[in-house]
ZADREN-899674 format. One line per 3 residues: number of its first residue (from 1); their letters; for each residue x, y negated, z negated of C-alpha. Coordinates in nm, 4 decimals, decimal comma. Last residue first. Example, Ala and Ser with C-alpha at 12.3 -4.5 7.8 and 13.67 -1.06 7.14 Angstrom:
2
2) sa) 1,3670/0,1060/-0,7140 ~ 1,2300/0,4500/-0,7800 $
REM end
This chain:
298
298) xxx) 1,8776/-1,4475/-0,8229 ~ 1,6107/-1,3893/-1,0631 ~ 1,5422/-1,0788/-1,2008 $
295) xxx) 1,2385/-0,8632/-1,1330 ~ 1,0815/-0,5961/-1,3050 ~ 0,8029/-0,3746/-1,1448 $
292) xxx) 0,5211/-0,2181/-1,4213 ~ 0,3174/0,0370/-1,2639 ~ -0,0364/0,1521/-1,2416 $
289) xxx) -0,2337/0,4976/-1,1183 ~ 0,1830/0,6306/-1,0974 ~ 0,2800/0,6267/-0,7786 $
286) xxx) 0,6589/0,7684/-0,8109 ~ 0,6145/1,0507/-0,5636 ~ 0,7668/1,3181/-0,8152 $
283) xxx) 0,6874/1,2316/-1,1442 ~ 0,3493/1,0710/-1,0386 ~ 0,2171/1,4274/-0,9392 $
280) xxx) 0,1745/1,5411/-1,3201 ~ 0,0586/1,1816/-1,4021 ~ -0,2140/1,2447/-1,1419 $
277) xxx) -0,2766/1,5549/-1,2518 ~ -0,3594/1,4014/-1,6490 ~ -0,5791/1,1196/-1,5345 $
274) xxx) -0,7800/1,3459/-1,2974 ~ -0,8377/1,6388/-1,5633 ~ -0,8925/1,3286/-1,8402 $
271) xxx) -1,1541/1,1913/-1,6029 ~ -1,3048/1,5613/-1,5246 ~ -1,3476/1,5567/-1,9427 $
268) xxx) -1,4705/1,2027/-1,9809 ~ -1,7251/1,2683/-1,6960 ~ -1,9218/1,5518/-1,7918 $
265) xxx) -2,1698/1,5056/-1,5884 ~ -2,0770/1,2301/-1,3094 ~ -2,2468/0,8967/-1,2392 $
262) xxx) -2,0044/0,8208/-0,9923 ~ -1,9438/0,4469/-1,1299 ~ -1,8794/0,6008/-1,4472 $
259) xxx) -1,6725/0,8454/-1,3456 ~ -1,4701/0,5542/-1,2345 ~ -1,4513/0,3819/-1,5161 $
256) xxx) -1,2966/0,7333/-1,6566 ~ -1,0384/0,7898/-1,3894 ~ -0,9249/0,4364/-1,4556 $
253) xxx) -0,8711/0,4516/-1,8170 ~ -0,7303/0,7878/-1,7739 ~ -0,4771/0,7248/-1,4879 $
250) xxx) -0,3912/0,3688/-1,6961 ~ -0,2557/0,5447/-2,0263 ~ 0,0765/0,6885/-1,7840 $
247) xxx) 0,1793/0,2954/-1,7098 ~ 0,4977/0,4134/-1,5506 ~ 0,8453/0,1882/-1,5460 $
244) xxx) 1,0500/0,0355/-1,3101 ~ 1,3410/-0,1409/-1,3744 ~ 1,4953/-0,4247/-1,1548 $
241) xxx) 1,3882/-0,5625/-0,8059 ~ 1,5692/-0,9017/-0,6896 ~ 1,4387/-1,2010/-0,7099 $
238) xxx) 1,5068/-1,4909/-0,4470 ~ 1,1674/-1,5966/-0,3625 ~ 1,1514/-1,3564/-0,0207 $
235) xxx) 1,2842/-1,0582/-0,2927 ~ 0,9581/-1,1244/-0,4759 ~ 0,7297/-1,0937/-0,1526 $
232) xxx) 0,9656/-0,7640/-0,0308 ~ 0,9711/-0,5937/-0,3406 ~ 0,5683/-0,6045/-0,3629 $
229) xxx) 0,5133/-0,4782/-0,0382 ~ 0,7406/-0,1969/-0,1034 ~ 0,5913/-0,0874/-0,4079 $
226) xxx) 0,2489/-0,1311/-0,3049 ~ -0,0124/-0,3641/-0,3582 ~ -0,3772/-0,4418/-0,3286 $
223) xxx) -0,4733/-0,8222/-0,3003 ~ -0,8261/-0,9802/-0,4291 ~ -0,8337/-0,7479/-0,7158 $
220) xxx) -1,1885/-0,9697/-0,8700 ~ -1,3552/-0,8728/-0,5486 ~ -1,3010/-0,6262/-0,5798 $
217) xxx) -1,2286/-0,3819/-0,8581 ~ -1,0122/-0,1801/-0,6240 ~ -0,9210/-0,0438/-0,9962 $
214) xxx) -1,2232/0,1592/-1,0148 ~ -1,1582/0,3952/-0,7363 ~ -1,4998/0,4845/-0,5946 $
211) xxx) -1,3640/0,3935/-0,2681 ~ -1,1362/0,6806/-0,3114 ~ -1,2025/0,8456/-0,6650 $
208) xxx) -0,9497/1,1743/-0,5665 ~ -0,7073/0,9444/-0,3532 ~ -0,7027/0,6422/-0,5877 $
205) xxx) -0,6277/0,8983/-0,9322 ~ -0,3463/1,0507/-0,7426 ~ -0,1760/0,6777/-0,6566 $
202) xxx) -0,0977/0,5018/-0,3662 ~ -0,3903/0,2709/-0,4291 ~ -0,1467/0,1372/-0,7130 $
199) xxx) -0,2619/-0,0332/-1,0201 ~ -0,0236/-0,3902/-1,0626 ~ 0,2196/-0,5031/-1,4052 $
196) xxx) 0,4229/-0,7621/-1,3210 ~ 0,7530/-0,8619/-1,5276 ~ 0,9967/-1,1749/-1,4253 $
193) xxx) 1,3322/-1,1661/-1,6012 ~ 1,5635/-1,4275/-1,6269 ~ 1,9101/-1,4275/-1,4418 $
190) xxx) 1,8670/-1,7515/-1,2982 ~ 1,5615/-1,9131/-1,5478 ~ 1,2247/-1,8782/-1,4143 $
187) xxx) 0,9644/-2,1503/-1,3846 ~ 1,0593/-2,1948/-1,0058 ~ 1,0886/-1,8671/-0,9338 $
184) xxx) 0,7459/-1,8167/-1,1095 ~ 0,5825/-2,0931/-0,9592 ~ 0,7036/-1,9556/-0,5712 $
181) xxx) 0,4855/-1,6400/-0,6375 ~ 0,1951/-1,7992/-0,7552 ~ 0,2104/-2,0190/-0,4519 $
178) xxx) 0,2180/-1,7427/-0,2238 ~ -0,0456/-1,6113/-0,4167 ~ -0,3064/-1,8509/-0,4221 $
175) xxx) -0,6207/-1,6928/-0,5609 ~ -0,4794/-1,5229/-0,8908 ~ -0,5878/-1,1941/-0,9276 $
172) xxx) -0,3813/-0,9417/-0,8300 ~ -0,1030/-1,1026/-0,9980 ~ -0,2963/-1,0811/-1,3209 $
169) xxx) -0,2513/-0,7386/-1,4529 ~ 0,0004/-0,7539/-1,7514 ~ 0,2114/-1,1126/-1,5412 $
166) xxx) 0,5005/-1,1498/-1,7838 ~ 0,8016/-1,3975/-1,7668 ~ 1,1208/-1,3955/-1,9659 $
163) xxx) 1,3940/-1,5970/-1,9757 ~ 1,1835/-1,9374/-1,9223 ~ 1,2118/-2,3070/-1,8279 $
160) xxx) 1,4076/-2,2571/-1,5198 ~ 1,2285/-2,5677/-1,3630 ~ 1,0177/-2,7966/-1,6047 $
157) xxx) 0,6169/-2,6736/-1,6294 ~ 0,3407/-2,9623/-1,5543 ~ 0,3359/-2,7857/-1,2619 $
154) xxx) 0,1517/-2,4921/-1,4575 ~ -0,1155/-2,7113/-1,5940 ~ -0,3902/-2,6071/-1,2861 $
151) xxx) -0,2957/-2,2492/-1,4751 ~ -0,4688/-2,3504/-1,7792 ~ -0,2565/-2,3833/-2,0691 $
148) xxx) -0,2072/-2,2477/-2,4080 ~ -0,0636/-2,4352/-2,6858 ~ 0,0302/-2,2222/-2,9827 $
145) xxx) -0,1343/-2,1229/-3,2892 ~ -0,1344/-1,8117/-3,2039 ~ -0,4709/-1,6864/-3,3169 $
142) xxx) -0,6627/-2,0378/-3,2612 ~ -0,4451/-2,0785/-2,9313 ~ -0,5598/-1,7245/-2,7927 $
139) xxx) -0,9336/-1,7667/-2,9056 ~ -0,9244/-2,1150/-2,7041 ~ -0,7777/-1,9602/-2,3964 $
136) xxx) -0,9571/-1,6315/-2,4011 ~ -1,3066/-1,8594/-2,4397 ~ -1,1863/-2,1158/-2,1642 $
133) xxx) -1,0716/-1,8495/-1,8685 ~ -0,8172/-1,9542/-1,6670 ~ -0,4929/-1,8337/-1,9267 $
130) xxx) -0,1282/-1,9775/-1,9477 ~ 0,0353/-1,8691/-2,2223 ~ 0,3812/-1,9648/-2,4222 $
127) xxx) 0,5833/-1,7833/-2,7084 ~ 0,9407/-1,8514/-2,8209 ~ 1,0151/-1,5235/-2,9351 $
124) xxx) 1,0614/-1,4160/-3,3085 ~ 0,9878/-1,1116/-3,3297 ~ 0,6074/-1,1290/-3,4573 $
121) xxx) 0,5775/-1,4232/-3,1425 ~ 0,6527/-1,1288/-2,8773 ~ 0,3973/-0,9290/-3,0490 $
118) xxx) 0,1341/-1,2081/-3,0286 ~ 0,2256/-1,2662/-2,7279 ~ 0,1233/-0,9490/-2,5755 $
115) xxx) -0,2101/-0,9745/-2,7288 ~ -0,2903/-1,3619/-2,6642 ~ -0,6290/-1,3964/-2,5866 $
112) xxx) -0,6117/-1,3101/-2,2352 ~ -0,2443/-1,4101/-2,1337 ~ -0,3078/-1,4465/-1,7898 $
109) xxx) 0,0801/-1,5468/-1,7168 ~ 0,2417/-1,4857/-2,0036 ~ 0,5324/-1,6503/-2,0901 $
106) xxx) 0,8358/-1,6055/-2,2890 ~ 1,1355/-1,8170/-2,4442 ~ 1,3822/-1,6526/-2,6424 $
103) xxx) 1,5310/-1,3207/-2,4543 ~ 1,8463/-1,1580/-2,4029 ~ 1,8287/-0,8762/-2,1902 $
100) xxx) 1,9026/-0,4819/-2,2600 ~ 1,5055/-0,4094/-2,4105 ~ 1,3587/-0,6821/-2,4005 $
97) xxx) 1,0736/-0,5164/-2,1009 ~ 1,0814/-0,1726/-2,2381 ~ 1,0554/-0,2877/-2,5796 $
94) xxx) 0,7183/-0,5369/-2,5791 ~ 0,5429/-0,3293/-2,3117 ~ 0,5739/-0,0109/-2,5470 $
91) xxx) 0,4547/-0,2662/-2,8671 ~ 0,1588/-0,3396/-2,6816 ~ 0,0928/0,0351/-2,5232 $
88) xxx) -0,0336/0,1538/-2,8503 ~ -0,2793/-0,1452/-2,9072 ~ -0,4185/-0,1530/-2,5597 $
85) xxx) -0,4960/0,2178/-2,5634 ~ -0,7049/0,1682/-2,8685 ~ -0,9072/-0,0908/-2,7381 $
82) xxx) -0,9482/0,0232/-2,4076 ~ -1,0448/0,3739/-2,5622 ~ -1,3238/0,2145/-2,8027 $
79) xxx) -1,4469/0,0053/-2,4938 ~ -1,4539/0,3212/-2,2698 ~ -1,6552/0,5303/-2,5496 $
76) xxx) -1,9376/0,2807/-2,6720 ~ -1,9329/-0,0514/-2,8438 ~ -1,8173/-0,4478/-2,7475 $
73) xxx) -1,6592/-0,6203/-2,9673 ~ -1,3158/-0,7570/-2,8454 ~ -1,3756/-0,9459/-2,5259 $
70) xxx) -1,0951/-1,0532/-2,2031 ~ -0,9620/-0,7906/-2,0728 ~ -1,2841/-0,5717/-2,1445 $
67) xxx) -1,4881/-0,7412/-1,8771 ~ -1,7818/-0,5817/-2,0094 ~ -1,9265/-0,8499/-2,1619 $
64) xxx) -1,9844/-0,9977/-1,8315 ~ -1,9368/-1,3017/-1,5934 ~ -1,6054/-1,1921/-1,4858 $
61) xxx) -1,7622/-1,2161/-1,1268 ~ -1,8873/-1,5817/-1,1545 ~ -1,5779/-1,6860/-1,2088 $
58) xxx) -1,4586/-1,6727/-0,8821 ~ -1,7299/-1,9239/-0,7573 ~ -1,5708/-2,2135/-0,7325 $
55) xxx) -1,2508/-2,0588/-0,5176 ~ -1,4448/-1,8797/-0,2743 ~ -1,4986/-1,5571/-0,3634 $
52) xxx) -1,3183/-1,2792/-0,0501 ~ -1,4540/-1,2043/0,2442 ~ -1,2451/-1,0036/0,2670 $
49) xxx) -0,9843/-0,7988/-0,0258 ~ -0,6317/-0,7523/0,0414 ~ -0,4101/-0,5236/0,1867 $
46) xxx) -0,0451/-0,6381/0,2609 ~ 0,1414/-0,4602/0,4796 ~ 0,3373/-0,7582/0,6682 $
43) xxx) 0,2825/-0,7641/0,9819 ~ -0,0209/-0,5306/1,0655 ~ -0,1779/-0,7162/0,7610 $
40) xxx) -0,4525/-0,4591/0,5880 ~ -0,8112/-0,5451/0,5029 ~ -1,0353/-0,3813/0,2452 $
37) xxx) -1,4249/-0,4732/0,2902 ~ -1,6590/-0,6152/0,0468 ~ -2,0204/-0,4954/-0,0700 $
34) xxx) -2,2068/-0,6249/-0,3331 ~ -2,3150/-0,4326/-0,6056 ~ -2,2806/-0,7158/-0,8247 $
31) xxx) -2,1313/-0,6343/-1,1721 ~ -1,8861/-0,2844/-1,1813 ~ -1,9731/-0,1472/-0,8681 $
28) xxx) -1,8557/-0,4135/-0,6807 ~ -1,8785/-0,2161/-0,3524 ~ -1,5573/-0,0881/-0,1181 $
25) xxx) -1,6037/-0,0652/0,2827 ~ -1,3029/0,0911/0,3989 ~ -1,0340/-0,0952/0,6619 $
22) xxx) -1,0488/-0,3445/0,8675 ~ -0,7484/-0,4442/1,0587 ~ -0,4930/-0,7650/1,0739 $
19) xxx) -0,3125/-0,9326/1,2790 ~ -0,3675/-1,3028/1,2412 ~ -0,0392/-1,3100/1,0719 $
16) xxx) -0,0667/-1,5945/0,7577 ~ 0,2204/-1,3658/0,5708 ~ 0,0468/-1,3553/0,2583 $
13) xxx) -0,3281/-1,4693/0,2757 ~ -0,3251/-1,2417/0,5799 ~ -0,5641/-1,3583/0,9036 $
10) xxx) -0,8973/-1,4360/0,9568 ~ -1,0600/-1,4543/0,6121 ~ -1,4262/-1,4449/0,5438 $
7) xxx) -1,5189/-1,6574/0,2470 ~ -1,8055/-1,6417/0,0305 ~ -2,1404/-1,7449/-0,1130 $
4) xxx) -2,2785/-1,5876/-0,3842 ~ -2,5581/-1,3640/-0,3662 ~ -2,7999/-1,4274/-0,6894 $
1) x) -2,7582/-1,2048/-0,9854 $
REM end
């Protein structure tokens, strides 16, 4: 792969303080190799990935058919577990986050090819996807017969159009995020319910893998949260934080990616050893290797 031009950033993408502080060098060991640095905001606590893709050439780094997110076919032992691990956790996303709220219009924000709406749709939901990439998008409308827009669309949305908004691993992604953040409290109905689903560097499985952690995943993760830094963006847009729940599958998936990065013997059994202690841990700090925030609107 040729090097690909991008952008070093001189002060937070969040906050727009110019004090910030470099912190440990991370690779893209999953396509490139190329090395990226993490960055923390002095002000505001943000870390986030610089240089960072410019805007053109983010897709170039999903450019694989082992970006699992986003294929169906691929073979071998992570694949198989993805797969299987997505499909038991669908119907647990689907409950925890209806559960106690009344709910007929959804979106997904990064919808993939449709997984999570697909479930809402088999209950009778209201279903609606936004989605960059053209092969999910395409495979998502042919399966759910739906619409599904690219995010350049999103304005095209009417204010408080939805009860329910999801975000399964995107926020980390998207390249604006202040204006990310004020879409979906625009979007959002008052009282409506905005779900993101982040990995956390705060985590068991991050200390033990370090920069080896596979869910730095730069430069694709261009922002790395925590739970405070997360409460205080969405309470700026006038949410407020609800229910918190564990992603307890994630410590293994992760754990495992990364033994694959350290080239480790016997890598599926130390990954389950790491997945399982940091679970263990989670119960009392609260860092599970991912979690899903709720927010309602104010």
């Amino acid at each position: 792969m040729e090097q690909i031009e991008n952008i070093v950033l001189s002060k937070c993408p969040w906050c727009d303080s110019p004090d910030i502080r470099q912190g440990s060098k991370i690779h893209d060991y999953f396509l490139t190799r190329e090395e990226f640095s993490l960055f923390s905001c002095n002000s505001c606590g943000l870390v986030f990935t610089n240089p960072r893709p410019k805007l053109e050439n983010l897709g170039l780094y999903y450019q694989s058919d082992k970006y699992y997110s986003h294929t169906s076919s691929q073979v071998g032992i992570i694949p198989f577990i993805y797969r299987k691990v997505k499909e038991i956790n669908l119907k647990t996303k689907f409950k925890q986050v209806t559960t106690g709220s009344v709910i007929n219009k959804v979106l997904d924000i990064g919808c993939g090819t449709g997984d999570f709406l697909n479930v809402c749709k088999k209950s009778g939901k209201e279903i609606h996807g936004i989605e960059p990439d053209s092969k999910a998008r395409n495979l998502a409308k042919e399966i759910l017969k739906v619409e599904i827009l690219h995010p350049d669309q999103s304005e095209k949305i009417p204010d408080e159009s939805f009860d329910l908004i999801t975000m399964w691993h995107v926020l980390e992604h998207v390249p604006d995020l202040k204006k990310q953040i004020s879409e979906l409290s625009r979007i959002i109905k008052k009282g409506g319910k905005v779900v993101i689903a982040l990995p956390v560097y705060e985590s068991y499985d991050a200390e033990v893998y370090k920069e080896k952690w596979a869910a730095w995943d730069v430069p694709r993760h261009l922002y790395h949260f925590n739970k405070a830094v997360i409460n205080k963006m969405m309470l700026a847009n006038d949410f407020k934080p609800g229910n918190v729940y564990p992603m307890k599958w994630d410590s293994f998936y992760v754990s495992m990616l990364s033994e694959q990065y350290l080239k480790s013997a016997f890598g599926i059994v130390k990954a389950f050893f790491v997945g399982f202690l940091s679970n263990i841990k989670a119960r009392n700090s609260g860092n599970y290797s991912s979690l899903v925030y709720t927010f309602i609107k104010m």
